[in-house]
LOTI-90731 format. One line per field, with one value per residue (C-alpha): x, y, z. Coordinates in steps of 0.02 Angstrom, whole numbers, padded with zeros to 5 digits, always signed. Example, Ala and Ser with C-alpha at 12.3 -4.5 7.8 and 13.67 -1.06 7.14 Angstrom:
<pts>
east +00615, +00684 .
north -00225, -00053 .
up +00390, +00357 .
</pts>
This chain:
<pts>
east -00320, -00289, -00119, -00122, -00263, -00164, +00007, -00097, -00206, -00016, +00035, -00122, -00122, +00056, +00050, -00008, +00110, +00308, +00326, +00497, +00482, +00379, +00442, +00602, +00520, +00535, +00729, +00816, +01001, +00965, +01073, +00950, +00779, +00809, +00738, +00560, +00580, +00715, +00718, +00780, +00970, +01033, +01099, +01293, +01416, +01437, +01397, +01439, +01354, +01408, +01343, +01176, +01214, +01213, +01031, +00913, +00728, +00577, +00403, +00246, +00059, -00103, -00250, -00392, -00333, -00248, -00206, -00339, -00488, -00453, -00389, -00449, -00493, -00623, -00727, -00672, -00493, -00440, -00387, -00488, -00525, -00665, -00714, -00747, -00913, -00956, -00863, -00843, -00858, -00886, -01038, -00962, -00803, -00910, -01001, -00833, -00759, -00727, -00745, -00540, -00375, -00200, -00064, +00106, +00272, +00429, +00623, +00756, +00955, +01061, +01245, +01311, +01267, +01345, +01303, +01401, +01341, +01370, +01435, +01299, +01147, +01142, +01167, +01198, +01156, +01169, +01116, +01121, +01019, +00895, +00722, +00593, +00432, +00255, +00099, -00058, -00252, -00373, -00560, -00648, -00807, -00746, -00732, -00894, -00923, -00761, -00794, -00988, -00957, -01127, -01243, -01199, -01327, -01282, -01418, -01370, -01340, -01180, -01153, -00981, -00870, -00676, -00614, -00525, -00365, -00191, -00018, +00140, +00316, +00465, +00650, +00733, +00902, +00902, +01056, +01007, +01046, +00976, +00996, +00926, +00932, +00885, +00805, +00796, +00748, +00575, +00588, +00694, +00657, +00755, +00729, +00778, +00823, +00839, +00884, +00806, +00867, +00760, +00804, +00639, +00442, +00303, +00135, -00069, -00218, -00380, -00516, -00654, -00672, -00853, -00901, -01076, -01176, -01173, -01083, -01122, -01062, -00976, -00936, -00755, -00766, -00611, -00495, -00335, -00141, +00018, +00180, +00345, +00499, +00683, +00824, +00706, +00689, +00511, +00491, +00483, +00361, +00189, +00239, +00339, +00199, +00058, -00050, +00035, +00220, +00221, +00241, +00406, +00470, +00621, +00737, +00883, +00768, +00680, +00857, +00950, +01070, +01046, +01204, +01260, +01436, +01453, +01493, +01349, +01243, +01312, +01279, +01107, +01063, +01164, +01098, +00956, +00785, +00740, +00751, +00681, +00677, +00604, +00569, +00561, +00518, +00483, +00480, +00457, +00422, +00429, +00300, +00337, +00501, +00408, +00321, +00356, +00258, +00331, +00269, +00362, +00292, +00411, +00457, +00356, +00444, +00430, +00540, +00511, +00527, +00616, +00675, +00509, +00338, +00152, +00029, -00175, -00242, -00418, -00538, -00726, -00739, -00885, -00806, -00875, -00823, -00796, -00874, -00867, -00744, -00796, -00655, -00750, -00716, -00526, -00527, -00496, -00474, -00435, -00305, -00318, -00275, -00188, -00140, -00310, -00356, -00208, -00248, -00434, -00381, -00249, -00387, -00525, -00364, -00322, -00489, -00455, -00261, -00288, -00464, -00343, -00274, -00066, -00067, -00016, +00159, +00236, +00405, +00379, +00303, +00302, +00240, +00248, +00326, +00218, +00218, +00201, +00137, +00192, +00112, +00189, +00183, +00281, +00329, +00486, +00505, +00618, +00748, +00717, +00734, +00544, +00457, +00269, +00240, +00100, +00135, +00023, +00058, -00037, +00022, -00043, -00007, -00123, -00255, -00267, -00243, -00176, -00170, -00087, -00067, +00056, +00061, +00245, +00353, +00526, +00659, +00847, +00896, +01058, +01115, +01184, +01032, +00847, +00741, +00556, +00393, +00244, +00070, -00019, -00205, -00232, -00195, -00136, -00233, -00327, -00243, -00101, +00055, +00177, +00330, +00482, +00655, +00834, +00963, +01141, +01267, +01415, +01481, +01587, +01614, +01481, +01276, +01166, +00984, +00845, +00668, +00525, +00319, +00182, +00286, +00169, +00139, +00027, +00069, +00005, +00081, -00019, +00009, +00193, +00206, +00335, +00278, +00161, +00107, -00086, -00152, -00051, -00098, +00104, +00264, +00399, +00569, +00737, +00921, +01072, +01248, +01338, +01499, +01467, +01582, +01543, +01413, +01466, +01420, +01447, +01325, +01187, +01223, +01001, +00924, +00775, +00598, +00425, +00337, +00288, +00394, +00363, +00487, +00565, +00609, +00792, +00873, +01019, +01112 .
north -01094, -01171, -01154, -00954, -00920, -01023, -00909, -00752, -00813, -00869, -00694, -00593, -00703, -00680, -00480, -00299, -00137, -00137, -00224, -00322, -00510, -00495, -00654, -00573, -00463, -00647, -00675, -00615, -00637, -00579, -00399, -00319, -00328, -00144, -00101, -00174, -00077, +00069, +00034, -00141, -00169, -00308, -00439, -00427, -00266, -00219, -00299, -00239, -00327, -00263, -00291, -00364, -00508, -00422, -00404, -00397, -00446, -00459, -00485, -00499, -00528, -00455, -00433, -00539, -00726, -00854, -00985, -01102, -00970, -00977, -01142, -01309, -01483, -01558, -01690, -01799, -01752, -01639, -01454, -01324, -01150, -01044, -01015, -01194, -01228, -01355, -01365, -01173, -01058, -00909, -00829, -00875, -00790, -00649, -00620, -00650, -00490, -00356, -00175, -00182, -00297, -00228, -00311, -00261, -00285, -00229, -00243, -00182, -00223, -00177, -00085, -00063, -00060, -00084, -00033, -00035, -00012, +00144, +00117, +00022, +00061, +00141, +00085, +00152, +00091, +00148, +00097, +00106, +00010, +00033, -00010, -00043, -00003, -00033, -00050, -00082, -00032, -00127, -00088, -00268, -00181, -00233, -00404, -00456, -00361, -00439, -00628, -00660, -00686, -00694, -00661, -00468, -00430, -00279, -00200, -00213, -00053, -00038, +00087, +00047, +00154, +00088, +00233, +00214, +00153, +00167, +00121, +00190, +00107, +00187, +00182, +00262, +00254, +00277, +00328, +00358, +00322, +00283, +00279, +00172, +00198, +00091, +00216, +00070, -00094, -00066, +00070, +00063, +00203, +00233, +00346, +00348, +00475, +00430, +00529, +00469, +00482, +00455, +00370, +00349, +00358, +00305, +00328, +00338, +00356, +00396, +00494, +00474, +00320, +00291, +00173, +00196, +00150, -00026, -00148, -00064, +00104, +00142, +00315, +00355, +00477, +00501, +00615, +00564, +00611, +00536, +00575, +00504, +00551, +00501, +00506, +00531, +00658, +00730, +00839, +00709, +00588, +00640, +00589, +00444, +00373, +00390, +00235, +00264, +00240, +00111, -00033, +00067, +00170, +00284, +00233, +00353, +00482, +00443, +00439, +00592, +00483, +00536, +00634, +00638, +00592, +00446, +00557, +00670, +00505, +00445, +00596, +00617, +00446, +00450, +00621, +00598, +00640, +00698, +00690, +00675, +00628, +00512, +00452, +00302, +00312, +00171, +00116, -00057, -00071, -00227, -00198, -00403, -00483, -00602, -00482, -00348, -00238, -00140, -00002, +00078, +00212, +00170, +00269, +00417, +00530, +00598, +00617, +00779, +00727, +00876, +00797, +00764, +00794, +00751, +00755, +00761, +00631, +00643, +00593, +00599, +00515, +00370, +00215, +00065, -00104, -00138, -00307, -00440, -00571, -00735, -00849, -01006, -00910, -00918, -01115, -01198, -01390, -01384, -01260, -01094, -00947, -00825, -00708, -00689, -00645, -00529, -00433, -00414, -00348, -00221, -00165, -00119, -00028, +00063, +00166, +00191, +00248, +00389, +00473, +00502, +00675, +00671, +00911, +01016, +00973, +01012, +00994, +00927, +00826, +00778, +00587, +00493, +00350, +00182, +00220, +00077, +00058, -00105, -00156, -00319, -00421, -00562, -00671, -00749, -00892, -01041, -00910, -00841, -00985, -00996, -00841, -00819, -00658, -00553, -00425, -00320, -00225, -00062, +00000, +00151, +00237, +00346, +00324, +00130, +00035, -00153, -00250, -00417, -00487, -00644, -00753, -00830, -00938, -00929, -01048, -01048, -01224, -01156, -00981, -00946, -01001, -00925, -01021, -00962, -00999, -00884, -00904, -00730, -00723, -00589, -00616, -00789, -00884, -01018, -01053, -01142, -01044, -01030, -00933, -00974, -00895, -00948, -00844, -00907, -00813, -00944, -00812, -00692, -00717, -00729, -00721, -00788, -00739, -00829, -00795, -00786, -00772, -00854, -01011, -01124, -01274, -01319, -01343, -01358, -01442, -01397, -01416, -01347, -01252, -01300, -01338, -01173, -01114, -01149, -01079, -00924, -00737, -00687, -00726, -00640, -00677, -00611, -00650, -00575, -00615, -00506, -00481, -00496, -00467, -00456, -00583, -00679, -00597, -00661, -00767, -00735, -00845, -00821, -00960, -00970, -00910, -00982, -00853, -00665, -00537, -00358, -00232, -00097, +00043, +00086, +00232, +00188, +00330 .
up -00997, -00828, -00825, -00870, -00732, -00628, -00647, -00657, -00479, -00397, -00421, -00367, -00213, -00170, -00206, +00162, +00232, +00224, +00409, +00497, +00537, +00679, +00758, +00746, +00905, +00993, +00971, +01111, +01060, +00882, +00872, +00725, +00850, +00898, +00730, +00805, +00961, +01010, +01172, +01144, +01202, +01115, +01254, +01191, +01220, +01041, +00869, +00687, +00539, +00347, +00176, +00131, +00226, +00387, +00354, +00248, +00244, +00107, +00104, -00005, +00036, -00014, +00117, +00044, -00040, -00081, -00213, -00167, -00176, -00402, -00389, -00289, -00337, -00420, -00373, -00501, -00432, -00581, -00540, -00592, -00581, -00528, -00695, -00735, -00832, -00708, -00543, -00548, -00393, -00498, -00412, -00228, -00276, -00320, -00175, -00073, -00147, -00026, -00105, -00117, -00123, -00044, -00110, -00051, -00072, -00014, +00034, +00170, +00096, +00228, +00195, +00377, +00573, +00711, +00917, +01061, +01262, +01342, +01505, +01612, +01554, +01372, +01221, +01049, +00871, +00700, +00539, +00357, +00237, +00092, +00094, -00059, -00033, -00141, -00107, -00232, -00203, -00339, -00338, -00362, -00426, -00625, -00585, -00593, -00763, -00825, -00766, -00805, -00988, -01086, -00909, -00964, -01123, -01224, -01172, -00967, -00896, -00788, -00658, -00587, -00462, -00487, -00364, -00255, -00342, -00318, -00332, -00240, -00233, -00157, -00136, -00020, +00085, +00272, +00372, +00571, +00743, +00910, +01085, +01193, +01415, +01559, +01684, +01797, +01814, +01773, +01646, +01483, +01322, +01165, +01003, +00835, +00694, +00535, +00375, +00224, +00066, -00074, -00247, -00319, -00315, -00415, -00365, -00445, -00354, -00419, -00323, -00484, -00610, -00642, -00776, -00839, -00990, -01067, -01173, -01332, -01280, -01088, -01025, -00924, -00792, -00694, -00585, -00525, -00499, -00542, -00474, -00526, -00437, -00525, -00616, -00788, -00904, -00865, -00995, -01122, -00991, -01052, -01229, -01195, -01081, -01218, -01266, -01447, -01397, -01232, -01301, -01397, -01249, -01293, -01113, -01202, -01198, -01033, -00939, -01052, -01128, -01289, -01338, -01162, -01085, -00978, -00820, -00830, -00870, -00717, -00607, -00626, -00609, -00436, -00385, -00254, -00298, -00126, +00058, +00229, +00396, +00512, +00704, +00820, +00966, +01113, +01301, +01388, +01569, +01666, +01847, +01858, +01849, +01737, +01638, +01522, +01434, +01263, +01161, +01002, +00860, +00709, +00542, +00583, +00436, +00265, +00108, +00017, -00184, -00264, -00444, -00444, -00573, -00508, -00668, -00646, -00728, -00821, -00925, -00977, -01149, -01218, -01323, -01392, -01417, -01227, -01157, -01048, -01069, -01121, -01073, -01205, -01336, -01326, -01312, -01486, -01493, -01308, -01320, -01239, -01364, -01248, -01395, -01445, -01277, -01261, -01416, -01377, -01217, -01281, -01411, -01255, -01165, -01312, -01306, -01110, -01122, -01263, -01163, -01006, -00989, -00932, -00881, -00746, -00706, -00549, -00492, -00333, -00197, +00004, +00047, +00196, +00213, +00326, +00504, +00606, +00786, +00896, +01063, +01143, +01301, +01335, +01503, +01564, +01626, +01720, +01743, +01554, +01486, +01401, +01325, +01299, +01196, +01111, +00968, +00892, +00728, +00661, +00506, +00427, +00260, +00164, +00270, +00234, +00407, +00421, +00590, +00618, +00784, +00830, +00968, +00970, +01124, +01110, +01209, +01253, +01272, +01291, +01320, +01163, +01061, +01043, +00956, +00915, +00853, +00795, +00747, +00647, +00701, +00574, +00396, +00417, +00245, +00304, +00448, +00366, +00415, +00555, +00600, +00629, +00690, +00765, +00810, +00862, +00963, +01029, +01166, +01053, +00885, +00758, +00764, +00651, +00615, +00528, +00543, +00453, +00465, +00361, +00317, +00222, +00267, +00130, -00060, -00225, -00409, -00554, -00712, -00764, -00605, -00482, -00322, -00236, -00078, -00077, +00074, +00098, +00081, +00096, +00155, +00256, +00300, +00370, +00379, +00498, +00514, +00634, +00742, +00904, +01081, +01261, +01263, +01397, +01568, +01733, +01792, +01922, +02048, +02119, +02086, +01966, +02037, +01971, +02086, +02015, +02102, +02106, +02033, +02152, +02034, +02075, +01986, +01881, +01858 .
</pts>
C-alpha cells in the first residue's frame, strides 16, 4: 500500500500557470530574456539560436503540497503515510484542504530565433517555438468522503459541491516579432506580436456537480462543457468516449484512418485546428543609474478553435453501491491488493460515466491563452558587476489568479559570465528550494543558458522509488544555446561609482 500512495502522492504533488524561469529575468548576458520583458535588449549585436536546443523550458507544480504532507517519518523511523492506523495525519490533512488544488504543467520547444540591433538604439527579435500548455482544477470537497473509511455510516447524509472543476491543455505554435527602442537613457519600451497557431485543445469545466444523499443511494447533479479541438473525427467522439467503449477506444476511427490514404491521413493531422493572435507589451525606466524599474503585460491573445466541437455535459441520475473507501480492506497478509481496489473503483465510476449526457455539438470555440503580468526592480552595482533584483509574477487564466514573487542577486565575476541566484517567496514548499541560473557568452561565439527555479534541496528514498524531491510543490527549468556576435564593446573608461546618480533624460534619436 505504501508504495502505491507513495507514487500516486509524488505525482499529485509534482502536478501553477504556464510561466518562464523567472531567474532567467536575472541573467543579463542570456539572449532569450526578452521573452520576460520586450523591452529587454540583449547586451550582444545579434544572436541566432535553432532547434530545441536553442531553447526550450518545462515546468510542473501544483499550488497546495508536497511529498512530505502524504508521506513523512515515523517515530519509530519507518515511512508512512497519512493514512496510517497509528502515526496517521488523516484528520490534519483534512482540515489543511483548501476548497481547490491547481496543478499545472506545461512546455515551450523552441524551432528558431534570432535578433539583431538596429542602429544605436533598437533592436529586433523574432521567434518561433511551440508551447504546451495544461492546467488542472480539483475540488477537495470528495476527499474527506473518500478517505474516512468506516467514520461514514450508511446512513450519513452527504451534501457535497465538487464544482468548480476543470481541465484545459493546449498546444499551440507561435511565430512573432518584436521591437524593442531606447528613448533615452532613462526610458526603454518594446512590443510584441505573435501569431498563434493552434494544434490542439482539450478542456472540461464544470459549473454544477452536487453529490447528495448517502452511501446507500447518492444523487448526481451536474452541468458542464467539454470542448476538444484536433485532428479527430468528431462525429464519431460521443460514442467512442462512452463509459462502454474507453477502455477499447477505436484510434482508426478517432483519427479517419480507416480506409483512408496515407496523404490525406497526413493532411488532416497537419492541418491547423485554429488560430490567433497575441501581444507583449513592456517599458523599464531607470530615474537612478543604480536603479531600474521594469514593467511588461505578456501573451495577452487568443486562438480561435475552428476544427473544433464543445459538448454540454449533464447529468441528474441516483445510483447505489457508492461508498467510502476503506484502504484495510485491500491489505491481505501484508500485501496491498491494488487490483481489487482498481476494480471496485472502476465499478463506482461505471454508474457515474453512463448518467453523463455527451449533446449539443458545436463546431467551434475562442479561448484565451495565460496572460501574464511582471513587475521587477533590481540595482546595479560596483560598476554592474552585482545585481539585487525583485520580480513579481501575476498570471491569470480563466479567472484563476497565481502570484509568485522572487528575490534573486546575480554577479559577473567576469564580463562574459552572469551567474544568479533566486529565492520564490510564494509557492516555494517548505522553504526548501532555490534558484539557480548561468549564462556564458566568451565575447563572440557561443552562449550558453542554464537556469532553473524551485531546485530542491531536500530528498526522499522510499521504498522502490528512486530518490524524490520531498519538500517541493514544482520545478522549473530552462536551457539556451545561441550564436552570438558583437559582444565585445569598447570599454568605458569612468570609473565605477558607489554613489546614486540621477538620470538626465537625453533624447536618442
Amino acid at each position: 500500500m505504501k508504495k502505491y500512495l507513495l507514487a500516486i502522492a509524488f505525482v499529485f504533488a509534482l502536478g501553477v500557470q504556464a510561466q518562464e524561469v523567472s531567474t532567467l529575468y536575472f541573467l543579463e548576458n542570456a539572449p532569450m530574456r526578452h521573452l520576460v520583458n520586450p523591452a529587454f535588449q540583449p547586451v550582444s549585436k545579434g544572436y541566432v539560436n535553432f532547434s530545441p536546443l536553442g531553447y526550450s523550458s518545462s515546468w510542473v507544480g501544483n499550488n497546495a503540497y508536497t511529498l512530505t504532507d502524504f508521506v513523512y517519518a515515523a517515530p519509530d523511523g519507518s515511512t508512512v503515510t497519512v493514512l496510517h492506523p497509528e502515526y496517521g495525519r488523516k484528520d490534519a490533512f483534512l482540515k489543511s484542504l483548501p476548497k481547490s488544488i491547481h496543478m499545472q504543467q506545461d512546455a515551450t520547444i523552441n524551432w528558431l530565433g534570432f535578433g539583431f540591433r538596429l542602429r544605436e538604439n533598437g533592436y529586433i527579435t523574432v521567434q518561433a517555438m511551440t508551447r504546451i500548455d495544461s492546467k488542472e482544477a480539483v475540488s477537495t470537497a470528495l476527499f474527506p468522503f473518500l478517505l474516512n473509511g468506516e467514520a461514514v455510516s450508511a446512513t450519513s447524509t452527504v451534501g457535497l459541491n465538487l464544482g468548480p472543476s476543470r481541465l484545459a491543455t493546449q498546444i499551440y505554435t507561435e511565430v512573432g516579432g518584436g521591437y524593442s527602442h531606447k528613448i533615452n537613457d532613462m526610458w526603454t519600451v518594446g512590443g510584441k506580436f505573435k501569431f498563434l497557431i493552434g494544434t490542439a485543445y482539450l478542456g472540461t469545466s464544470f459549473s454544477q456537480m452536487d453529490l447528495t444523499g448517502n452511501t446507500q443511494a447518492l444523487r448526481l447533479q451536474a452541468q458542464g462543457d467539454l470542448q476538444v479541438a484536433g485532428p479527430i473525427n468528431y462525429e464519431a467522439l460521443p460514442s467512442i468516449l462512452s463509459y462502454e467503449n474507453l477502455g477499447t477506444i477505436d484510434y482508426e476511427e478517432l483519427l479517419w484512418m480507416e480506409e483512408q490514404s496515407v496523404s490525406s491521413i497526413v493532411s488532416k493531422i497537419t492541418k491547423p485546428s485554429g488560430y490567433g493572435a497575441a501581444l507583449d507589451l513592456g517599458f523599464t525606466v531607470t530615474p537612478l543609474k543604480q536603479l531600474q524599474v521594469n514593467v511588461s503585460l505578456n501573451d495577452l491573445g487568443f486562438i480561435n478553435w475552428t476544427n473544433a466541437s464543445q459538448f454540454n455535459l449533464s447529468a441528474d441520475t441516483t445510483f447505489t453501491g457508492v461508498g467510502p473507501l476503506n484502504f484495510d480492506d485491500y491489505m491481505v497478509d501484508g500485501q496491498f491488493m491494488a487490483d481489487s481496489l482498481t476494480s471496485d473503483i472502476l465499478t463506482q465510476v461505471e454508474g457515474l460515466a453512463n448518467a453523463i449526457k455527451i449533446d449539443n455539438p458545436k463546431n467551434r470555440f475562442c479561448r484565451m491563452i495565460t496572460t501574464k503580468l511582471n513587475i521587477g526592480v533590481d540595482g546595479h552595482f560596483f560598476d554592474n558587476r552585482l545585481s539585487v533584483g525583485l520580480l513579481s509574477k501575476t498570471m491569470l487564466y480563466k479567472g484563476h489568479v497565481n502570484e509568485e514573487l522572487t528575490l534573486g542577486v546575480a554577479g559577473k565575476p567576469v564580463k562574459w559570465c552572469n551567474i544568479a541566484l533566486s529565492y520564490s517567496l510564494l509557492n516555494n514548499g517548505k522553504f526548501s528550494n532555490i534558484g539557480a541560473g548561468l549564462s556564458i557568452m566568451p565575447y563572440d561565439g557561443i552562449n550558453l543558458t542554464l537556469a532553473a527555479d524551485y531546485i530542491p534541496t531536500y530528498y526522499a528514498s522510499v521504498a522502490d522509488l528512486a530518490i524524490l524531491p520531498s519538500r517541493s510543490k514544482g520545478l522549473n527549468v530552462a536551457m539556451g544555446l545561441s550564436i552570438v556576435w558583437g559582444t565585445n564593446p569598447k570599454k568605458d573608461k569612468k570609473a565605477p561609482t558607489s554613489e546614486l546618480e540621477m538620470v538626465e533624460p537625453k533624447e536618442n534619436l
